[in-house]
C-alpha positions in Angstrom: 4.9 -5.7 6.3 6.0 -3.6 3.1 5.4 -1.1 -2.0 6.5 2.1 -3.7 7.0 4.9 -4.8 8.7 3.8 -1.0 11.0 7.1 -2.3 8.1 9.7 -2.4 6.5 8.3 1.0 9.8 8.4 2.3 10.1 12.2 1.2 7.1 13.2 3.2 7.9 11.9 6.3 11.4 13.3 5.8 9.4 16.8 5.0 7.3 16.0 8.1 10.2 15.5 10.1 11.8 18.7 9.0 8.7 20.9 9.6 8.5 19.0 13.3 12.3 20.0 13.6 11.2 24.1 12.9 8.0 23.9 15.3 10.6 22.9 18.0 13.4 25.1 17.8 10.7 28.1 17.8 9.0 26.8 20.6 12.0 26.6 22.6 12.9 30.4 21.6 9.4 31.2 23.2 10.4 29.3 26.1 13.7 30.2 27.5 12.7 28.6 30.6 12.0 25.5 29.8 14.3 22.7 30.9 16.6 21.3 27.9 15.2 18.0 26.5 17.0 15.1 27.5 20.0 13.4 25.5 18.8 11.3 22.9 21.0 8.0 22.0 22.0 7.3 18.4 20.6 3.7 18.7 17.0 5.3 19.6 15.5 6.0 16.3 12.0 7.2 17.1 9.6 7.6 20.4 6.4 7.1 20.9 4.2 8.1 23.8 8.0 8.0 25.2 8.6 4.9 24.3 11.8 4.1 22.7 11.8 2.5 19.0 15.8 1.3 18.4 18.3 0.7 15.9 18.1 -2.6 16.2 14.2 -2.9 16.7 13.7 -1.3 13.1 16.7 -3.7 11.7 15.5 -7.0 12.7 11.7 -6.3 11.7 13.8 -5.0 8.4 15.3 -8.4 8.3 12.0 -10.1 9.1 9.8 -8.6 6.1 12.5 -9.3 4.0 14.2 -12.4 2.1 17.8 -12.9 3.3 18.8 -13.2 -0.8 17.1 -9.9 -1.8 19.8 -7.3 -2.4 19.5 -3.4 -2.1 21.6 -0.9 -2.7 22.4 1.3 0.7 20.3 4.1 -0.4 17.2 1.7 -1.0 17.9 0.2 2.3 17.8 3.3 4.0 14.2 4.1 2.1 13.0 0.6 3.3 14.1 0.9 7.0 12.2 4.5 6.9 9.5 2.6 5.8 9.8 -0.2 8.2 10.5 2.4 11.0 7.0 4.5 10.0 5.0 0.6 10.3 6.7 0.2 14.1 5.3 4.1 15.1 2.2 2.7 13.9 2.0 -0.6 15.1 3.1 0.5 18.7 0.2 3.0 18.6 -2.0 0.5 18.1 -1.4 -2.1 20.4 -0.7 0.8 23.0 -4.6 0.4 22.6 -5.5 -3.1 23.5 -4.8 -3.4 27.2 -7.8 -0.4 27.3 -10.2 -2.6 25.1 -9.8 -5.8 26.9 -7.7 -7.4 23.5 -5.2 -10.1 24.4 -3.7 -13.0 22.4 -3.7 -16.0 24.2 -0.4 -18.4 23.8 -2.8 -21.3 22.5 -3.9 -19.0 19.2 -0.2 -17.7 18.9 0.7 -21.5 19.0 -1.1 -22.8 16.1 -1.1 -19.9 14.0 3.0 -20.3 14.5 2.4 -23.9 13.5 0.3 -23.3 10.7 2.3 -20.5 9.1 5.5 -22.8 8.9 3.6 -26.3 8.5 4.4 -26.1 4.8 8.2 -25.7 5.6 10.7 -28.2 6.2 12.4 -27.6 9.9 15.8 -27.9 7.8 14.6 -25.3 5.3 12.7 -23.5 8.1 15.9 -22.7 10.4 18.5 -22.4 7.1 15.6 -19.3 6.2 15.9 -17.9 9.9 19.8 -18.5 9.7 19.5 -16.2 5.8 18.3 -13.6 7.7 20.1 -13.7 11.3 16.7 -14.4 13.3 15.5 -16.9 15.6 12.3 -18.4 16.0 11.5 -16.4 19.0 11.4 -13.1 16.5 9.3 -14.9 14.0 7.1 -15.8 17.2 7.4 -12.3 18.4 6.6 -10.5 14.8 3.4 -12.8 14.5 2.1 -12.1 17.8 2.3 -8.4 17.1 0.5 -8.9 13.6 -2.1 -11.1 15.3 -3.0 -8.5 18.1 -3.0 -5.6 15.9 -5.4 -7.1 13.9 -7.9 -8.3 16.7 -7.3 -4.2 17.7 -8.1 -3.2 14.4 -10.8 -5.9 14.4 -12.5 -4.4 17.6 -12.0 -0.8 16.9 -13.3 -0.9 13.0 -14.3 -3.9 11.7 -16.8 -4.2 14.8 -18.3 -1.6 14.2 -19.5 -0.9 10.9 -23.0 -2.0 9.8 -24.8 -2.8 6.4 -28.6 -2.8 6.9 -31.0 -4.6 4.9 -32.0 -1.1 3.1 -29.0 -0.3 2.4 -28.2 -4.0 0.7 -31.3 -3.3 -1.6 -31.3 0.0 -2.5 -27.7 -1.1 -3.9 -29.1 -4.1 -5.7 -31.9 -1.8 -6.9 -29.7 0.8 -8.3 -27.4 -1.6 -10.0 -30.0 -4.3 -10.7 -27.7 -5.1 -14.8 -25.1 -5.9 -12.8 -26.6 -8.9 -11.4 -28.2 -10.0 -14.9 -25.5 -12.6 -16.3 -25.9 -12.9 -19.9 -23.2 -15.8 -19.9 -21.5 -17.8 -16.9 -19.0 -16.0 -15.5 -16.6 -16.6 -12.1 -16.0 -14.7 -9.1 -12.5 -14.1 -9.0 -9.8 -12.0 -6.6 -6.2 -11.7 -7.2 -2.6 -11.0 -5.8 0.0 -9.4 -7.9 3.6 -10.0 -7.1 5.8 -8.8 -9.5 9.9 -9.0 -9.6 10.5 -5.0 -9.9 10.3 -1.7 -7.8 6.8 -0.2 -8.3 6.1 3.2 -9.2 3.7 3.5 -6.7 2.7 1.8 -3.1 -0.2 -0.3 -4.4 -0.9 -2.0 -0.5 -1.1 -0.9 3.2 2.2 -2.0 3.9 4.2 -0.7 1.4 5.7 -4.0 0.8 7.3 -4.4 -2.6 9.0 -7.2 -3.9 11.9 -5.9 -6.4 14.1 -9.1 -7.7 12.5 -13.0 -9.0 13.6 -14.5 -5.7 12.1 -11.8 -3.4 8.5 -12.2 -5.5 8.8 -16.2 -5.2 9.3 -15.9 -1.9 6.8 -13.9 -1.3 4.3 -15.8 -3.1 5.5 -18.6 -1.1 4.6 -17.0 2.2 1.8 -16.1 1.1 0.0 -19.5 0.0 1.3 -20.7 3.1 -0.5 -18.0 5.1 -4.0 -19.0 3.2 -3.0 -22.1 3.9 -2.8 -21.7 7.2 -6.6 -20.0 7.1 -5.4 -16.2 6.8 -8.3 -14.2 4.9 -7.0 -14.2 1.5 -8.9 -10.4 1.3 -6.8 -9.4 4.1 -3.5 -10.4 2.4 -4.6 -9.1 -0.9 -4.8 -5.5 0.5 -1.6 -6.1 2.9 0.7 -7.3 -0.1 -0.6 -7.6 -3.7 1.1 -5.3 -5.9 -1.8 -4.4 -8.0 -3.2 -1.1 -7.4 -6.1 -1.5 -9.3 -7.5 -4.5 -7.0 -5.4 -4.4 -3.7 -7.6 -2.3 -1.8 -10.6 -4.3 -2.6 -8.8 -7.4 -1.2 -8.1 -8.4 -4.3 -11.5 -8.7 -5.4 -12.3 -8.7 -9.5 -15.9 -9.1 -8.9 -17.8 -11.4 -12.1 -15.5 -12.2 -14.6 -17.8 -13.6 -18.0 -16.7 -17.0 -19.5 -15.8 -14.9 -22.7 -13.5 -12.5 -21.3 -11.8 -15.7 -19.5 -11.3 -17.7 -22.6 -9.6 -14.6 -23.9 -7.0 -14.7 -21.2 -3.3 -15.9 -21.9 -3.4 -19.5 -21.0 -2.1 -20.2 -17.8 -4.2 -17.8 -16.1 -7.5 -19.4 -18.5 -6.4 -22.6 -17.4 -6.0 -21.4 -13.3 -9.4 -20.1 -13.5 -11.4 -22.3 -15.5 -9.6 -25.6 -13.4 -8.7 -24.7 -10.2 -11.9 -25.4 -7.1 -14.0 -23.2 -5.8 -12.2 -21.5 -2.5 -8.7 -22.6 -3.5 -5.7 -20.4 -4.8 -3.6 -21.2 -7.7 0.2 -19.5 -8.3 0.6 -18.6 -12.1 3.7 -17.4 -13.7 3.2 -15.2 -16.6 6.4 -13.3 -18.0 8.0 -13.2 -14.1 4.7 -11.4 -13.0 3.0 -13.8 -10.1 -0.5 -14.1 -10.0 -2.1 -15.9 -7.2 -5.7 -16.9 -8.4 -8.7 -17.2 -6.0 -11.7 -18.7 -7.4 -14.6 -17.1 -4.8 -17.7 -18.8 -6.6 -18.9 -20.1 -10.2 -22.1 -18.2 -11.2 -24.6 -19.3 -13.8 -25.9 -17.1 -17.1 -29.7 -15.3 -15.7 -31.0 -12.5 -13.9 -30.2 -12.5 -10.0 -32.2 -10.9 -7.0 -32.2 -10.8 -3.8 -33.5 -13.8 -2.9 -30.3 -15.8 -4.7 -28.2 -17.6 -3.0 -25.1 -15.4 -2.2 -26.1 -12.4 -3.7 -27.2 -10.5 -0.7 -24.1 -11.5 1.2 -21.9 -10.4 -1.6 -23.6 -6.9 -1.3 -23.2 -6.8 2.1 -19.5 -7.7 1.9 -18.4 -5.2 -1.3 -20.5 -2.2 1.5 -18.5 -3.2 4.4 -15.2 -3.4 3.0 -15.5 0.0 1.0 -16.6 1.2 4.6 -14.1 -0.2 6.4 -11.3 0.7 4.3 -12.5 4.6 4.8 -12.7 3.9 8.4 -9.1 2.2 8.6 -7.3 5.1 6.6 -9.1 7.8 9.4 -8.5 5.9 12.5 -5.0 5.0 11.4 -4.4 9.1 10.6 -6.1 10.1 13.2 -4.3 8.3 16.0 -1.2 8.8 14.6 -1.9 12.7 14.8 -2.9 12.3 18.3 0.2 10.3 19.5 3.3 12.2 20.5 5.8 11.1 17.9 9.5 11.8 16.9 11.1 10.2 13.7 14.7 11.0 15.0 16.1 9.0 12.1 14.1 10.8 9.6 15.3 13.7 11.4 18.9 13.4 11.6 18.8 12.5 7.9 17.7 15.9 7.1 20.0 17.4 9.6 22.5 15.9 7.2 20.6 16.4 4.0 21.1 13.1 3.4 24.6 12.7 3.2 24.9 10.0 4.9 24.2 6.8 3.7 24.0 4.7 7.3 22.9 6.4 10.0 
């Protein structure tokens, strides 16, 4: 789960956490009566609903997201546990929600999804990875689970319900009929970015950034194993690509023409022009990792509706523009509606971030 500027996000929680910090001390000047709020542990770093987020929570979903051999200074750890910390609020909102909307996970889909995440892996390589980071397999278990519920949640609360009608489908094909008129073959293509520094800006919903070569290989690695496993390569496109430009359209790069291909620097020509419908191919170009997707080959002519796969791809591009709207809304609006406090965010600006540990 984790992109930057992770720095400037940071800042507005921290800025959020000092305005909730003013709200409270005048409220309690209003209310002299009111009974003093309880003692809050230094190991509990945020609540939710009154449930308790720890210290040790936050670390080991830190250590989880992250490669054991990726090093950070203390200040950038800090950042990227505030970062990690904000993802648990949210999370636990979330799944808060699927007892209410009948969502479960039964063991049998944990099971293989497990199994098919790490089927690519060595068990000697797998456990030396969970040794690196000071986990066991029970927290891999438990971080997956979590990741699979929220997304049925998500999947039932947004994805469910959003519609594309068939008016809708041609009035877009209608009003961008050149689009669909291919004076050359061209290929469907979608992309994920991993790169080996710190970007300027989060370019995913996570906010996860790889910032050293072995933190972007192994994140590339994880992620051809999650396709491989049958993860929606859309879905981790707009969880973890580093491109801004195409991460929030899953990755998508829409018809690329045979011209524009040949043009490109050879490995990714090569990736493209060779590599199988519905496959992914890795491609290393300067340190910059570029996971290729081939969607679909398309010939030179004029589409309409009535061609194979254009009215689904219509139908597709409308939904996920909707959906990513809806997700950003539902996602701000429930966290506005939960009672939340950041109490690490807080005490940092009690101590105008002095400290470098909490």
């Amino acid at each position: 789960m984790n992109r930057s500027t992770v720095v400037s996000r940071a800042n507005r929680r921290v800025v959020a956490a000092l305005a909730a910090v003013a709200l409270l001390a005048s409220a309690c000047r209003s209310t002299p009566s009111a009974p003093p709020a309880r003692a809050v542990p230094a190991d509990t770093w945020a609540t939710v609903d009154g449930r308790d987020i720890t210290r040790e929570q936050v670390e080991k979903e830190f250590r989880r997201l992250r490669p054991g051999s990726e090093t950070l200074s203390e200040a950038e750890t800090l950042v990227a546990k505030l970062g990690v910390l904000e993802d648990l609020i949210v999370e636990q909102i979330i799944l808060a929600r699927a007892p209410a909307l009948n969502v479960a996970l039964p063991d049998t889909e944990l099971d293989a999804a497990y199994a098919a995440a790490k089927k690519e892996v060595s068990d000697e390589a797998f456990q030396k990875e969970l040794t690196s980071r000071n986990l066991t397999a029970a927290d891999m278990r438990d971080g997956l689970r979590r990741e699979l519920l929220g997304r049925k949640v998500m999947e039932k609360e947004i994805a469910s319900k959003i519609t594309v009608t068939d008016q809708e489908i041609a009035d877009y094909f209608n009003a961008n009929r050149a689009q669909f008129n291919l004076p050359e073959d061209a290929y469907h293509l979608a992309q994920i970015i991993v790169t080996p520094v710190r970007e300027p800006q989060p370019a995913n919903r996570t906010g996860d950034d790889a910032t050293t070569p072995q933190a972007a290989a192994a994140k590339v690695r994880m992620l051809m194993e999650r396709l491989k496993g049958g993860a929606p390569f859309a879905d981790l496109a707009r969880d973890y690509s580093e491109d801004p430009a195409s991460a929030q359209r899953g990755g998508d790069l829409g018809l690329v023409p045979l011209s524009q291909i040949k043009k490109a620097p050879p490995l990714l020509r090569q990736a493209a022009m060779t590599t199988s419908t519905g496959a992914a191919r890795v491609v290393n170009e300067g340190g910059v990792l570029t996971i290729v997707f081939i969607v679909a080959r398309e010939a030179a002519g004029q589409r309409d509706l009535s061609t194979p796969g254009v009215r689904d791809r219509i139908g597709a591009g409308l939904r996920a523009e909707r959906e990513q709207v809806l997700r950003a809304a539902y996602l701000a609006a429930s966290r506005a509606d939960a009672d939340v406090t950041n109490y690490l965010a807080r005490r940092l600006v009690d101590s105008a971030g002095k400290r470098s540990t909490p």
